[in-house]
C-alpha angles and dihedrals in degrees: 000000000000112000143193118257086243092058091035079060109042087049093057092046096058089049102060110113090352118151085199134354090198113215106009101186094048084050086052094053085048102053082048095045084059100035085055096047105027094237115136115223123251105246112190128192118182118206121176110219092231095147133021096248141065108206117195093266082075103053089063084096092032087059082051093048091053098045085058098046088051082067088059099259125150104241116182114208093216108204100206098222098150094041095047088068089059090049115227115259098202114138088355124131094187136037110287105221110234118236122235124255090259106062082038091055082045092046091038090061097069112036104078094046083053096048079050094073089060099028123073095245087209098054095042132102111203122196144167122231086222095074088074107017097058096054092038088084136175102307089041082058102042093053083052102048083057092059088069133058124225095228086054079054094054092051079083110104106214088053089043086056109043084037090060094039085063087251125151119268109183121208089243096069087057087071096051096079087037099053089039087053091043079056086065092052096045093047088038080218115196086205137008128203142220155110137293095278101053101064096099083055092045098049086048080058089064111039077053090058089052089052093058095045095251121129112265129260124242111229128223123203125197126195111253103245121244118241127234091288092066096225116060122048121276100272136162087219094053092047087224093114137113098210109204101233087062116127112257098245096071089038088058100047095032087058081058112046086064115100127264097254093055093050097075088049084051088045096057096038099036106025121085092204113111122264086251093054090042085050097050094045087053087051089050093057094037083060101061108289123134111256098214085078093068089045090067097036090061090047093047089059092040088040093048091040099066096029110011148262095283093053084046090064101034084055092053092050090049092046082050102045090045084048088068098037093265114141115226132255099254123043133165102258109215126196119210133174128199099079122221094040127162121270088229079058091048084054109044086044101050092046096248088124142019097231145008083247087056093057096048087059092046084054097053097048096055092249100122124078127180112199084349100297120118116255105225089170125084085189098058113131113190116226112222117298147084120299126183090223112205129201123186113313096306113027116089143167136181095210120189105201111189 
């Protein structure tokens, strides 16, 4: 199939990265469709608002979202008020406990304010699956329910397991990829996106479509990123994120602490260079660069794109300055009384550490400094006066003792 140098475009732009493009030769009518009419596509991605916070795990689809609303597209940010109280089943091999209107309404606030930092506010249509799904009722469920087939249902493969392994599936769970495909008709979406775990949600969106006599969405899977751990996926639970309201100065310092290999796999899914700046970079390095320079390089743009440039090189100063044993410009300053007082205290009281056990270990293990020398004693008690108390490499306090 011969195609334009604008669709040829557009198609290697929304493959980038991608786990699937389903079906490709559906998206590519599509692209010409609106090449040939000047109507941009309606590009849809869902997110429940389960938690408060969006860590960068999550703006893998969003990068997506905004590459393809460079190209002029329509995309609509969907909060997922009314799914959210199902709970999505996706991955789970047990019932996720729906939260209650209030913590969505909670979640809800923010996460529009934080996809803003990767979506163009101005391009973007947001919306709220409760606009739909409320009035739709009992009998408006009902009629739905009977458009899909319980055996359809069981293809997917976390009820087939825990269905096999004798676990509870509640009836309930049946409606999420129903109500997320109904999204699809109600929004009549060219395109949805999502991660790897929502293809079974996003090919019930089109057989919906079909139901309802519209023409069906294209999906569009994307990998789910690996944390900095580099093996299991980027998670809150698992401690291995980078949230995105985080001040720059752990962004920053957080992008570079991930191993070389995983940085390519950050650069395709998170930078918004090109593949041919990404590749030049790689044969640069290849070449005998150090990598490390790429690696900044990556946590400069993360770092600038949810702060902004001048946070991005005050970060890199401050990694810099606590590399060499500096202490950055800016410290919390921390006032105690009770001199002397133990250096497990100082640290307990000035939140360098959870616990006086905890410091004790801290101490043990060489990771405490006062005034940039290393603490060796446990039994240290520090006279009045005023102490620069380090942590670690990142954790500092100016603390006054009197």
């Amino acid at each position: 199939m011969s195609l334009s140098n604008s669709v040829g475009r557009a198609l290697e732009i929304s493959l980038r990265g991608a786990d699937e493009l389903l079906p490709q030769d559906e998206w590519v009518r599509k692209l010409q469709r609106s090449e040939a009419t000047g109507t941009p596509l309606r590009i849809k991605l869902g997110l429940d608002p389960t938690a408060p916070d969006i860590h960068i795990g999550h703006t893998v689809v969003l990068n997506k979202m905004r590459q393809l609303q460079d190209l002029g597209h329509r995309v609509i940010f969907l909060i997922g008020d009314f799914t959210t109280t199902i709970g999505d089943p996706s991955g789970r091999n047990s019932t996720r406990p729906p939260l209650t209107r209030e913590q969505i309404e909670a979640n809800a606030q923010t996460y529009y304010k934080q996809a803003s930092l990767v979506l163009d506010p101005e391009k973007t249509e947001i919306r709220y699956n409760s606009e739909w799904s409320d009035p739709l009722g009992a009998r408006g469920m009902i009629q739905l329910a009977a458009k899909y087939t319980v055996a359809r249902m069981m293809e997917r493969d976390d009820f087939n397991k825990r269905f096999k392994a004798g676990q509870s599936i509640s009836v309930h769970e049946f409606l999420y990829p129903l109500m997320q495909g109904y999204d699809s008709v109600a929004l009549k979406s060219d395109l949805e996106l999502g991660g790897t775990d929502q293809r079974f949600n996003l090919l019930v969106g089109r057989h919906l479509q079909q139901e309802y006599g519209q023409e069906p969405q294209c999906i569009l899977t994307m990998p789910l990123l690996e944390g900095l751990d580099g093996v299991e996926k980027m998670s809150k639970s698992k401690n291995n994120y980078i949230g995105i309201s985080e001040d720059a100065n752990t962004m920053f310092a957080k992008v570079l602490s991930i191993s070389d290999d995983l940085m390519w796999r950050w650069y395709t899914l998170l930078s918004f260079q090109s593949l041919e700046q990404i590749a030049a970079l790689k044969a640069e390095i290849e070449g005998g660069r150090n990598p490390k320079d790429a690696k900044v390089a990556l946590a400069k743009e993360i770092t600038a794109r949810f702060h902004n440039a001048a946070a991005a090189d005050a970060a890199e100063q401050d990694f810099i300055n606590r590399s060499k044993g500096g202490v950055p410009d800016e410290i919390p300053e921390v006032s105690l009384s009770g001199a002397p007082l133990g250096i497990a205290q100082v640290l307990k009281q000035a939140n360098l550490a959870p616990s006086t056990s905890e410091g004790n270990r801290l101490i043990d293990g060489g990771g405490v400094r006062i005034d940039s020398a290393v603490v060796s004693d446990k039994a240290l008690k520090l006279p009045a006066g005023s102490y620069v108390v380090q942590v670690g490499k990142r954790k500092f306090a100016r603390v006054t003792l009197s």
